[in-house]
C-alpha positions in Angstrom: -77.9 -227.8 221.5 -75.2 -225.1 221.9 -74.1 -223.0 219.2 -70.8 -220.8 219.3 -71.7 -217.3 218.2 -69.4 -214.4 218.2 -70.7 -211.2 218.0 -67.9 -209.3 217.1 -68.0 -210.5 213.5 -71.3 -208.2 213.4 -70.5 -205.0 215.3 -69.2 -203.1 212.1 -72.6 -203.7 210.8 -74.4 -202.9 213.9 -72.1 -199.9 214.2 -73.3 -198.6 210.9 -76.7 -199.4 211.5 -76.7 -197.3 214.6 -75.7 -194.7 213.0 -78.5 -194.6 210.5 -80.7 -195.0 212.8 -79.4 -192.2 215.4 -79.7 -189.9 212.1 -83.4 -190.4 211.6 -83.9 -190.0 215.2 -82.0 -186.7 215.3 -83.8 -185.6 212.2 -87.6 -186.3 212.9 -87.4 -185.7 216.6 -86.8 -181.9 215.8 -89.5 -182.5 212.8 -92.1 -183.8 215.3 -91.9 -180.8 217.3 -93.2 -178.7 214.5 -95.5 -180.8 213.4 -97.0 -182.1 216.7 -99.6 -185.1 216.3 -98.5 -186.6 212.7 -98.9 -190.3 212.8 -96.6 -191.2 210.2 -93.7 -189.5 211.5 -94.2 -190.8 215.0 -94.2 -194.1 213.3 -91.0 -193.3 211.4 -89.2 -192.8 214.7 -90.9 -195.9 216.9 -89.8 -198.0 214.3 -85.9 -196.0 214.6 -85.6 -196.6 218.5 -87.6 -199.8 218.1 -84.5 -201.0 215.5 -82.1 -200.1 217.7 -83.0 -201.4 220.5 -83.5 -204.8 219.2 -80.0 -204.9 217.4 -78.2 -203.2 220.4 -79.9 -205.9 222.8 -79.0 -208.5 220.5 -75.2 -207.4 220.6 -75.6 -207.1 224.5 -75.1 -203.2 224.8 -77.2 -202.9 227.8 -77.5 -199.8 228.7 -78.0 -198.3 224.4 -80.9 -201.2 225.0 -82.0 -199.9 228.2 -82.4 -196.5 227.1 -83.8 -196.9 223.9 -86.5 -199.0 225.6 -87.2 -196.0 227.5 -87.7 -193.6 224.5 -90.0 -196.7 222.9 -92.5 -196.6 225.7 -92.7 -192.4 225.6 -93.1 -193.1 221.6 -95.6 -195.8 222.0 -97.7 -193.3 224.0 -97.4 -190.3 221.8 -98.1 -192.7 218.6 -101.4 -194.0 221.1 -102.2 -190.5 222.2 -102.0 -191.3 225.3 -99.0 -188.3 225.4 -99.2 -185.2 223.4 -96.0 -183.5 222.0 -94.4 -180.8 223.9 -91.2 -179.6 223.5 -90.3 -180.5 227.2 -91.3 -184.5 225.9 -89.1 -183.5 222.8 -85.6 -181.8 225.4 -86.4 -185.8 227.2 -85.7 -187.4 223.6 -83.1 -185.6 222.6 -80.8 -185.8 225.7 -81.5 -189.0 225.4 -80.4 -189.1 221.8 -77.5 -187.3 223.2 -76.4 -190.2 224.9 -77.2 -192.7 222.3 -74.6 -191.0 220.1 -71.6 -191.1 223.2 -72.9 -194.8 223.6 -72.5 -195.7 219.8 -69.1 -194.0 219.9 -67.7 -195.3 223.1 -68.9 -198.5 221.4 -66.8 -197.6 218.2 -64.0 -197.3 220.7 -64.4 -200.6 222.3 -66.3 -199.6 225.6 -69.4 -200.0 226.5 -69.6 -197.6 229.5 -68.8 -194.2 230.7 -72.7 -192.9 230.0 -75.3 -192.8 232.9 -77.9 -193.7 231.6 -80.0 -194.3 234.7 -81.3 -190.3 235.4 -82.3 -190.4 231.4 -84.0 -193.5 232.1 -85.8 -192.0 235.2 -86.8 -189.4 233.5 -88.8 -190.5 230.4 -90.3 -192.9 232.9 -91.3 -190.2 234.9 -93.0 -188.3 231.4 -94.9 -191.9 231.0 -95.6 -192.2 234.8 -97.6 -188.6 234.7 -100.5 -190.2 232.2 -100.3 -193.9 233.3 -102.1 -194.5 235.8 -105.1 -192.3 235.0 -105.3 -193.8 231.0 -105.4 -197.6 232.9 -108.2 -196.2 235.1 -110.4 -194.6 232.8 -110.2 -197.5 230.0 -110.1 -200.5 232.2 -112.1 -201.7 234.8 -110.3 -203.4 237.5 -112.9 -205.8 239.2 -112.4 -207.1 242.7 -110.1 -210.5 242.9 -112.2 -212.7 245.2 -110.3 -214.1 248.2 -108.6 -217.1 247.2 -108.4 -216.8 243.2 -105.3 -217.0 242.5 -104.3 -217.5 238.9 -103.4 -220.9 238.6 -99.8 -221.2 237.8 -98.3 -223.8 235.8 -94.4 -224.2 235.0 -92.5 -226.9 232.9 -88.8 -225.8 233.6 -87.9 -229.6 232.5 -89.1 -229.4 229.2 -88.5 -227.2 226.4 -90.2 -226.3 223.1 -88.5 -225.7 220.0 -88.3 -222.4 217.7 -90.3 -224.4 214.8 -92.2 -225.6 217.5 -93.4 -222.1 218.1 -93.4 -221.6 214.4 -90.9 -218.5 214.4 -89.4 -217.3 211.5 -85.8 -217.4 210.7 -85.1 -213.6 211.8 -87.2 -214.3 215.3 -84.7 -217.7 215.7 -81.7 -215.5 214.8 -82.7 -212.4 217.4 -83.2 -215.3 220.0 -80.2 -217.0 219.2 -77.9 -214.1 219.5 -79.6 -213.3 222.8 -78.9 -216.3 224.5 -75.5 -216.7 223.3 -74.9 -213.4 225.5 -76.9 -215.0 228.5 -80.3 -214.0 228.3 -83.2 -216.3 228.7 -85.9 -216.9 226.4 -89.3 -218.0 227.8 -92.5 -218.9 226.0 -95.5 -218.2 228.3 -98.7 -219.1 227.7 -101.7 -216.2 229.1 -105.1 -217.9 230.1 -108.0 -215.5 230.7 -110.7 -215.7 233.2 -113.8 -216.9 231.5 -115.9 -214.0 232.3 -113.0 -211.7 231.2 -115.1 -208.9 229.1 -112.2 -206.5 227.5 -109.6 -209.6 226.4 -107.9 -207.2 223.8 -107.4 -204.6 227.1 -106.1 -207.1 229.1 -103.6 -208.4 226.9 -102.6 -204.6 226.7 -101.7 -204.7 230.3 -99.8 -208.2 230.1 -97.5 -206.6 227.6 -97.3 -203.0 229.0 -96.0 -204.7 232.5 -92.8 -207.3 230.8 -91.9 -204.8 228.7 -89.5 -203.8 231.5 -87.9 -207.4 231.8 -87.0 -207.7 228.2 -88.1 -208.0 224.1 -91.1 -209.7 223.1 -90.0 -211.5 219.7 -93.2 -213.1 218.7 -96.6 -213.4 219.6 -99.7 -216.3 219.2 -101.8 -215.2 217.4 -100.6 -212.3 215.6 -100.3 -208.4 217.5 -103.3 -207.2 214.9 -105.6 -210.5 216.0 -104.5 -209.8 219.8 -105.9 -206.0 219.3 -109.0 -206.4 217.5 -109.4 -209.5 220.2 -109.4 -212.0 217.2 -108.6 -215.0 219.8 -110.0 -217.1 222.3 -109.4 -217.2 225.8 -105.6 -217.4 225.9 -102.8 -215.8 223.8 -99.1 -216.7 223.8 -95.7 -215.2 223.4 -91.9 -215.6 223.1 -90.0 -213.1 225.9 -86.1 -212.7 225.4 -85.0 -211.7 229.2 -82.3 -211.4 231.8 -85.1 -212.3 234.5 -86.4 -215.9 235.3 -89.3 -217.6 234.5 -90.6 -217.0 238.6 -90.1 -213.3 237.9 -92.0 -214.1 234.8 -94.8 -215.4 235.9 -94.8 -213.0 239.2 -95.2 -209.9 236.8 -98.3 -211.6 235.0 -100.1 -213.1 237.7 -100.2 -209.8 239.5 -102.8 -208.5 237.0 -106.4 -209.6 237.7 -108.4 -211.4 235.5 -105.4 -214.2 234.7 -106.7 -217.5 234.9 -103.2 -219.5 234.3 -99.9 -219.0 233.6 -97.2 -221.4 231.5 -94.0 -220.4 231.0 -91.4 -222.8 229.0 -88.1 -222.5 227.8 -87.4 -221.8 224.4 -84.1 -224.1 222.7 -83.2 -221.8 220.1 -79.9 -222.3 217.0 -79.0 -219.8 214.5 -80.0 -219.8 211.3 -77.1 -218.8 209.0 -78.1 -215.2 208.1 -76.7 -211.9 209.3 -77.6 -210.7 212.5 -78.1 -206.7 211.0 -80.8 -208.6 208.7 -82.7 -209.2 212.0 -82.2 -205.1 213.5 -83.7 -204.3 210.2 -87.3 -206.4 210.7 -90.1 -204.0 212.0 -92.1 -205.7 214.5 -94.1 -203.9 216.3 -95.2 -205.9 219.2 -97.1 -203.5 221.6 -101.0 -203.7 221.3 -102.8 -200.3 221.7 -105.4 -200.4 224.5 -109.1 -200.8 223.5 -110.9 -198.2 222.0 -107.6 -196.8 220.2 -107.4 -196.3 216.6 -106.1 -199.4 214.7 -104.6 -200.0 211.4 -105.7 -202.4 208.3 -102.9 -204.9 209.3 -99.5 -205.2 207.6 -101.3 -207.6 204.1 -102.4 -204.5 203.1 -100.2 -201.9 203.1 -97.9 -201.2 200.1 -94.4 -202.6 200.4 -92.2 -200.1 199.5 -89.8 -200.5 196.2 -86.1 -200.9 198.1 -83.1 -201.2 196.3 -79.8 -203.5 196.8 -76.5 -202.4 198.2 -73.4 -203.8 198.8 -70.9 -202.0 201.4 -67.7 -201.1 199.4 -64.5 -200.0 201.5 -63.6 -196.3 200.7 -60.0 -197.3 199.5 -61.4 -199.7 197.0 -63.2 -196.7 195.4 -60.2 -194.6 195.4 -58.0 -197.7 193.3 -61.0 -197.5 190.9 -60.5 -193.8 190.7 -57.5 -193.8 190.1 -57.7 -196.1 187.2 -60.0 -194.5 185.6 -58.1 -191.5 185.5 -55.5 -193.3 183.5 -57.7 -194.6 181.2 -58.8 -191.0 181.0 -55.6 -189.9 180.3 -55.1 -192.7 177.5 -58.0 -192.1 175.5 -56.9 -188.4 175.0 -53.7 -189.8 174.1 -55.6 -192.1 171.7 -57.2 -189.2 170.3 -54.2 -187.3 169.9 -51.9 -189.8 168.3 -55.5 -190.9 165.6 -55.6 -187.0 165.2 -51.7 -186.7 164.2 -51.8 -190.0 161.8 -54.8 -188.5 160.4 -53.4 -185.2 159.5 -50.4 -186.9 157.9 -51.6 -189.5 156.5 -55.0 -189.0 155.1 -59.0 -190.5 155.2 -57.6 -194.2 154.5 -59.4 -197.4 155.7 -57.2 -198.3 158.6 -57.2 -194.6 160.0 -61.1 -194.8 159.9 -61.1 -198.2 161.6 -58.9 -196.6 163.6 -60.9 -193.4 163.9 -64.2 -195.6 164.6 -62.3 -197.7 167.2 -61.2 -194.3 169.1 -64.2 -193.4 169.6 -65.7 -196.3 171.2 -63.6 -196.8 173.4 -63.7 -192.8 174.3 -67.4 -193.5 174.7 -66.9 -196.6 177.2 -64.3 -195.0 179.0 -66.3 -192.3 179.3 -69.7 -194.5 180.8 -67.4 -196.2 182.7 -65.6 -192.9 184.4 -69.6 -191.9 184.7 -70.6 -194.8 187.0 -67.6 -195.0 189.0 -68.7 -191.4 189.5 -72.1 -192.0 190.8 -70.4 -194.9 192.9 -68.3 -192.3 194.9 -71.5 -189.4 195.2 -73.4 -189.5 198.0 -76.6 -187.5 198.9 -76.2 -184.3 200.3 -79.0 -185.0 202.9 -76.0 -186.8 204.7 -74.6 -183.1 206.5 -78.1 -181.4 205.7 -79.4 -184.1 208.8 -77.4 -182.8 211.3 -78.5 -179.2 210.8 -82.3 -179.2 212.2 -81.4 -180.3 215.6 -78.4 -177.5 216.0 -80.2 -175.0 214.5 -83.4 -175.8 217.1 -81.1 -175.5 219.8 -78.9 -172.6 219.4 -82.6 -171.0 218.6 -83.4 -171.7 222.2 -79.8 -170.5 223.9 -80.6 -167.2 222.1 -84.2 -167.2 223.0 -85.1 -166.6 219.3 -88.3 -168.1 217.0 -86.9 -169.7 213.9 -88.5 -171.4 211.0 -85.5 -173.8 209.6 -86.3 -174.9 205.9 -84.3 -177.8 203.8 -84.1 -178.0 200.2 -82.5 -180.2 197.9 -81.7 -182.9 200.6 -81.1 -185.7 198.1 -78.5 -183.5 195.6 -75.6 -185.7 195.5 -71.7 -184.5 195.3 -68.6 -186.2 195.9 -67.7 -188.0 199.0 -64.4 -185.4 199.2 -66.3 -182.8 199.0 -69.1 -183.9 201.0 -66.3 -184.3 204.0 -65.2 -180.7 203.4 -68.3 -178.8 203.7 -69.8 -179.6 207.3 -67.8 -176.9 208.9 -68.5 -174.1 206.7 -72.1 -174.7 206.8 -72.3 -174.8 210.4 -70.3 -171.6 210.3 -72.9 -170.0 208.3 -75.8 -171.5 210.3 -74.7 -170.2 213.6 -74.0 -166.1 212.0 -77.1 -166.4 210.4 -78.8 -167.3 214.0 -76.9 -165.4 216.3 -76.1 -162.2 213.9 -79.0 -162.9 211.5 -82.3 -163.4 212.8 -83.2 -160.7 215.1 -85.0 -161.1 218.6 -89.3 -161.8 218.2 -89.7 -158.6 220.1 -87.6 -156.6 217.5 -89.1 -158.4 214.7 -92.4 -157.3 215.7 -91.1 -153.7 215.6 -89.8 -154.0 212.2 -93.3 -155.3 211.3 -92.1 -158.7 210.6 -93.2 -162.1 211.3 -92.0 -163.0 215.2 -90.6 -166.0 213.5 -87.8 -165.8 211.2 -86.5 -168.4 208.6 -83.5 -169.8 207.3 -83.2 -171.0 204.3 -80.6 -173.9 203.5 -80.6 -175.2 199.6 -79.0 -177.2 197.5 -79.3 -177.8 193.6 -76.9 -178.5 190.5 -75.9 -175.7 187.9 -74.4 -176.9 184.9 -70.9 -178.8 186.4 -71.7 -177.6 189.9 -73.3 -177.4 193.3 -74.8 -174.7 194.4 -75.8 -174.6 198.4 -77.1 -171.0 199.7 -77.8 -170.3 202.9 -80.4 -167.5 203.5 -82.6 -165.7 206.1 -85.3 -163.0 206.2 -83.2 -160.9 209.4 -81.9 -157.8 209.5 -78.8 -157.8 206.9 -75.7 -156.2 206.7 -75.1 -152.0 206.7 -72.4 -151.5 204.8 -71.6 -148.2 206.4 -71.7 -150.3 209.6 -69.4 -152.8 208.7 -66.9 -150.2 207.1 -67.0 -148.4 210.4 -66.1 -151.4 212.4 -63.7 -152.5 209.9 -61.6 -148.9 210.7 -62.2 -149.9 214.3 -60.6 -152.9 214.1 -57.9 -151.6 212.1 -58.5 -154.2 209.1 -58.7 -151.0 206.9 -58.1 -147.2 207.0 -60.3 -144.5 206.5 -59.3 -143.8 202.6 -59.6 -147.3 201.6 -63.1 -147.5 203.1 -64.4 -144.8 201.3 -63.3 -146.1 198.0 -65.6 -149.4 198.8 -68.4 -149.9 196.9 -71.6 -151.7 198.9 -70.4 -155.2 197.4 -66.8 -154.9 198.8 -67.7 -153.6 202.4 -69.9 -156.5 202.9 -66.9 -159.1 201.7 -65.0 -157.2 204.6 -66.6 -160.3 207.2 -64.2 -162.2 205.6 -61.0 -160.5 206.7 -59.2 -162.3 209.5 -60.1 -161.2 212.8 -63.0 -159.3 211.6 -66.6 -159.6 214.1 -69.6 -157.4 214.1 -70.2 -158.8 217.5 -70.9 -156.3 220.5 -70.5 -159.2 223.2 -68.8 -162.8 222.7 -72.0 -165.1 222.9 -71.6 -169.2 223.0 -72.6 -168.7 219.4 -70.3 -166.6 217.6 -68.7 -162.7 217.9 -65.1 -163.9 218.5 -64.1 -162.7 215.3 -62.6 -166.2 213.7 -65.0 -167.9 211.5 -66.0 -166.2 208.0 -62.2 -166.1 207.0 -62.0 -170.1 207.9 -65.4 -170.4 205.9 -63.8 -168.7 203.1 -60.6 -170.4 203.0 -61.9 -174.0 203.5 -64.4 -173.7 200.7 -61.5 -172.0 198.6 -59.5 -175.4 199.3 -61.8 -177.0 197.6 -61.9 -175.3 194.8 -65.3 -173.6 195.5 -66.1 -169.9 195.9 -68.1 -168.2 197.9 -70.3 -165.0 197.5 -72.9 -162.4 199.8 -75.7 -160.8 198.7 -77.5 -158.9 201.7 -80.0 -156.2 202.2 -80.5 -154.0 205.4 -83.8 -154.8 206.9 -84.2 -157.9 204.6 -81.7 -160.4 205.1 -78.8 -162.3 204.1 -77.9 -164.6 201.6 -74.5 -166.2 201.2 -73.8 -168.2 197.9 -71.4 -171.4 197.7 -70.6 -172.7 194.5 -68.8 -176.3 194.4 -67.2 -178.5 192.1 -68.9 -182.1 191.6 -65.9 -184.2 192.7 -62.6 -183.3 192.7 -60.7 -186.2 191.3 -61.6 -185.3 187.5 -62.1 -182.0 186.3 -63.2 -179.5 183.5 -60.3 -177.0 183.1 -59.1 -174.4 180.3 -56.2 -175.3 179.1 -54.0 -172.4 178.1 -49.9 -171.8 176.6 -47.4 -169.8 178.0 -43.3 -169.7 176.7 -44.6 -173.5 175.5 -45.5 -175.0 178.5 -49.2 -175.9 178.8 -51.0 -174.3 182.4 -55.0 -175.3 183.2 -57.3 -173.0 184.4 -59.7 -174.9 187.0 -63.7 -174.2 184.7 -64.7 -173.2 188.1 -63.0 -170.6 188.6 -63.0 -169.1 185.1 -65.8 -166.5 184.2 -64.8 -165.4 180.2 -62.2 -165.4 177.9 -61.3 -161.6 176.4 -58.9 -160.6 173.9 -57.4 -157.0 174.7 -55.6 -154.9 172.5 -52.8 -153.4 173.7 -53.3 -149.7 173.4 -56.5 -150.6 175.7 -54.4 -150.9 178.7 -54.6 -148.1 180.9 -52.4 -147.6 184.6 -54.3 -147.0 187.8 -52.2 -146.8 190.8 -48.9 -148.5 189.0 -51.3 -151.2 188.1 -52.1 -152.3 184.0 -56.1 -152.1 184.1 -58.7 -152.1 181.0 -62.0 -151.3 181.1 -64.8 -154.0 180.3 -68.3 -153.2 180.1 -67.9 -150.1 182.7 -66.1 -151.6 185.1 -62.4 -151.8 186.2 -60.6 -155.1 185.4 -57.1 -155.5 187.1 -54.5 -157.1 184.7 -51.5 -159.2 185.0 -49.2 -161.3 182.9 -49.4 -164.7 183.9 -45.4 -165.2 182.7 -44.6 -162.6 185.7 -46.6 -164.3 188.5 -45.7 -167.4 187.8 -41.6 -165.9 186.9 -42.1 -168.1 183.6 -40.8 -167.2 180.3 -43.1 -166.3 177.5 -43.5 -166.5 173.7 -46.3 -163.4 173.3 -43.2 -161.0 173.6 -44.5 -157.9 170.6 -48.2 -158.8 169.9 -51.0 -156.3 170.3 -53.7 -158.4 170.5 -53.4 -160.2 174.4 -56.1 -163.2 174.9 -56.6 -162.9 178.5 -58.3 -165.6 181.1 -60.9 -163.5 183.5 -61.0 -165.4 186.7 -63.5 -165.1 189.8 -62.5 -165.1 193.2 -65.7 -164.6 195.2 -66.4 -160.8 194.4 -63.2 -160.1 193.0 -62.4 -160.4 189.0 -58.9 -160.5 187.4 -57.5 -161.2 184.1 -54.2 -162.7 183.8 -52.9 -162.7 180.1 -51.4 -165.8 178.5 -49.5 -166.5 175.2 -52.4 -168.5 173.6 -55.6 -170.6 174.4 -56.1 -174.3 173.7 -59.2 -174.5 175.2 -61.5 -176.7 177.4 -60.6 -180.4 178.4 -61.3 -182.7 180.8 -57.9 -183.6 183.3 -57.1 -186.1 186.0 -56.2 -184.3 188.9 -52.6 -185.7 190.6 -50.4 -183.9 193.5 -47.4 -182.9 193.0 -46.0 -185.3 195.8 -44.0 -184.6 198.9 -40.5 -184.3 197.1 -41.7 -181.0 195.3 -44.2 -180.2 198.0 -46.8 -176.9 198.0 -45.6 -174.1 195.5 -47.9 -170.9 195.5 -49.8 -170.5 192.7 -50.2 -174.7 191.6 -52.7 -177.0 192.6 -51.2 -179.8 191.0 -50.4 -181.5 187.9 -51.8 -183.4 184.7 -50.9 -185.4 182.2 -51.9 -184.2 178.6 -52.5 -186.7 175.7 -49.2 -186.5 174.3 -47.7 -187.7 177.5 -46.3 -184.3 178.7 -47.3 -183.2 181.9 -49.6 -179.8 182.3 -49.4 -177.7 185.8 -53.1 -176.9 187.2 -53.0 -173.5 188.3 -54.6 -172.5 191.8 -56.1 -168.9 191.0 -56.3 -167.9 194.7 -52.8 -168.8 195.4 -52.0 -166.4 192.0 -54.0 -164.1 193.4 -51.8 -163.7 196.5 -48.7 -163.9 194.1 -50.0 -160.6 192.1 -50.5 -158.8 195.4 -54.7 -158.4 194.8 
């Protein structure tokens, strides 16, 4: 029976699918050459290419099929030992990987071409070839084929078998299913054994290790563990999904000695109703190890692990819910307000405290509800941390450096937003601390260091942020050096250098333009980069800060906000008009008198705990009337932009509160200094302040 089956309802699915499974590749593939010979991670990965080359052949992506079969058999010998790990086996993989990723997005882009994948192919092939041949000689006799032997072969073309028949599951009906609905061919064969055959679990080994070049085997009689630990009889059976015939078929198996008979059938397969990225997600491994290889306790007795259930949700749908939870937001400190003003007025009655009671419910449920719609929209940083190892590895090698890359804090989860905004920075920082960073082994061995350096990448939560350093043990920052090439350069004159403390010369890397680089390298040195790192985490209303030591390393600082939809800010007066501070960027609140103000360089200053804190009135920056015209006593907001403090006075502090973040729309556009807009509990609207952007307003 024939069954219409269009795969293009599945290729979103397959598409994401890929993707996660490309990810783990790139990730343990630069693991595994650090760790060498560790079972379970070679295991992780078999099962990754093994995934994805099932669900790619079931889509009919040939060549992603192809070459992920190729990686398979190189895994299948490493996981077997009959390959040891080296990085030249590793450079194989990952060009390979390489190409897997153009596939996936030429795929994404509705081709299914413009990757040769044929020289990759050759040359895994070639890694296997090197250990073949001597591994089948050593573990399997080969004895003499007497003249006129032949295996006898028997074929039924005319009739067919069934998928119950062969008692396959429903994800084994689906996989064959979707493969013959793109033209492939799905055989069972039936292997007989010569009587006197004395290593039956070997030379099933050799059965399977010579089809798996003409296709997938789906399912195997009796089961792969009973096969290996030659739990069976004389003859085993199995179910091949293949472009090739059943002559080429039975060509392939009754070239190996020792085969007594041959069947091959046809296999009538219909799909099952159930989703065909259900099927890429089944782990079967079907390749038997040869004999005398170690083998596991079987699949009844492992521990299934705990999995959870998702449901894919389209980013725009997340953004509506946002966005009506920032209402609701905005009502319930309306609520509050207006059960606040009765209450003043009106007195402790029995409807206000109904009314009271009935506020703060719905605060509290509003307030769960903003909390889960939250969590819906965060997403593990582990996401941009995976791309890092395999970069890091080889930039490492174009620089012909030794370096130890450590992850922390993988599975700290921010906002999608933010997430998306952060990739660039990081790889910024990455590629500095590699190229400018880490020094050569040979110099680190004169500076009586390891000849291996490390780099450092974390990430944790602090209060109502995330914190993500980036830090290695190289040779640090002079600042001497750095105000010396800053003169140079002509980013700063000799008199302003010498004024610099230590702190400030080493926040000079982030003027525009500004390289410590003797030569341009592939890496970095062409003095555009830290300015960009600075400015793109700035955007987001993070801030970034150095800490470095000559001879000892580097260690650069990034604080972020958790999302930046809702947000924590100080809400302050000025000439009646209420202004928020972003939390983030606030470090304390101080009130001043006013015969504390002192004037350095035409500039109002006052001193706070020793050091030197600029001041300006927020009414001038912003050109703003205000209502503090007379009084001694000034509350001013001290704000932090990366090294730099300011305090910008105000008329009066209402203090903290949680806003709902909204542009300020095309019509009015950007205006320096505002970030964008609020709107308060009494229904008047409340400008967000950008403290960079009044920064650049004051002149600092």
């Amino acid at each position: 029976m024939t069954v219409d089956f269009d795969i293009s309802q599945y290729l979103n699915i397959f598409l994401d699918e890929a993707e996660e499974q490309i990810q783990i590749l790139d990730e343990t593939l630069v693991l595994l050459e650090q760790e060498g010979e560790n079972q379970d991670l070679l295991n992780k990965i078999f099962r990754a290419a093994h995934t994805l080359k099932g669900s790619s052949a079931s889509m009919g992506f040939e060549n992603m099929a192809q070459l992920t079969h190729a990686m398979e058999g190189v895994l299948d010998d490493l996981r077997h030992g009959e390959l040891s790990v080296t990085s030249d086996i590793i450079d194989h993989l990952l060009q390979s990987l390489d190409a897997l990723k153009e596939l996936k997005n030429n795929i994404s882009a509705g081709q299914d071409n413009g990757v040769d994948v044929a020289p990759l192919i050759a040359n895994l092939k070639n890694v296997k070839n090197q250990v073949a041949a001597a591994a089948v000689a050593e573990t399997i006799p080969s004895p003499e084929v007497v003249a006129g032997e032949e295996p006898e072969v028997i074929t039924k073309p005319a009739e067919t078998l069934s998928g119950a028949d062969l008692g396959m599951d429903d994800v084994e009906i689906n996989v064959a299913a979707a493969a013959k609905a793109n033209g492939y061919n799905v055989w069972h064969a039936k292997v007989t054994l010569s009587h006197d055959c004395l290593m039956k679990g070997a030379r099933a080994y050799i059965v399977f290790n010579n089809i798996k070049d003409l296709g997938e085997v789906i399912k195997t009689i009796p089961p792969i563990d009973e096969i290996e630990e030659e739990r069976f009889e004389d003859s085993f059976e199995f179910v091949l999904v293949t472009k090739s015939g059943a002559d080429t078929l039975i060509d392939t198996v009754k070239s190996i000695s020792e085969i007594a008979a041959v069947e091959v059938q046809p296999v009538n397969v219909s799909l099952v109703a159930q989703s065909v990225s259900q099927t890429a997600k089944e782990d079967r491994e079907l390749k038997p190890v040869a004999a005398g290889a170690p083998k596991g306790n079987g699949a009844q007795t492992q521990a299934q692990p705990k999995t959870s259930q998702t449901v894919r949700v389209d980013v725009q749908r997340l953004e509506n819910l946002m966005n009506l939870v920032g209402e609701l937001v905005i009502d319930r400190t309306r609520l509050a307000d207006v059960n606040g003003g009765l209450k003043a007025k009106l007195g402790a009655e029995e409807l206000l405290e109904t009314l009271e009671e009935v506020t703060v419910h719905v605060g509290r449920i509003i307030g769960d509800l903003q909390e889960e719609i939250m969590k819906a929209r965060m997403f593990p940083i582990e996401q941009v941390f995976n791309r890092f190892p395999r970069m890091v590895r080889d930039l490492a090698q174009k620089a012909g450096k030794e370096i130890n890359f450590v992850i922390e804090g993988r599975e700290t989860e921010l906002d999608r937003t933010v997430i998306e905004e952060i990739g660039d920075p990081l790889i910024h920082l990455l590629r500095n601390a590699i190229d400018h960073g880490i020094e050569t082994p040979e110099n680190r061995v004169k500076a009586g260091k390891p000849s291996t350096g490390t780099i450092n990448l974390r990430a944790f939560h602090q209060e109502n942020q995330i914190v993500i350093t980036v830090q290695d043990d190289g040779k640090g920052m002079d600042p001497e050096v750095l105000k010396a090439k800053a003169i140079e350069k002509g980013v700063i004159t000799a008199d302003v250098a010498a004024r610099l403390t230590d702190r400030e010369a080493v926040n000079l890397i982030f003027a525009p333009g500004f390289s410590t680089a003797a030569t341009v390298s592939d890496v970095s040195g062409r003095g555009v980069g830290m300015d960009i790192v600075r400015a793109h985490i700035e955007k987001i209303n993070g801030i970034v800060e150095i800490d470095s030591t000559p001879g000892e390393g580097t260690k650069f600082t990034i604080k972020l906000p958790l999302t930046l939809a809702i947000n924590r800010s100080l809400m302050v007066y000025l000439g009646g008009q209420v202004f928020a501070f972003p939390l983030a960027n606030v470090v304390e609140i101080i009130n001043v008198d006013l015969n504390e103000i002192q004037k350095v360089q035409q500039r109002d200053v006052v001193l706070v705990r020793g050091e030197v804190l600029p001041l300006f009135k927020l009414s001038e920056v912003l050109d703003y009337p205000s209502d503090n015209q007379g009084s001694t006593k000034l509350p001013v907001v001290v704000v932090g932009i990366s090294e730099k403090r300011i305090g910008f006075i105000v008329d009066e502090l209402m203090g903290e509160q949680e806003i709902v973040i909204k542009s300020l729309g095309e019509f009015i556009g950007q205006i320096p200094g505002l970030a964008g807009a609020t709107i308060m509990g009494d229904g008047k609207v409340a400008l967000i302040l950008d403290v960079r952007g009044l920064a650049g307003q004051a002149g600092v």
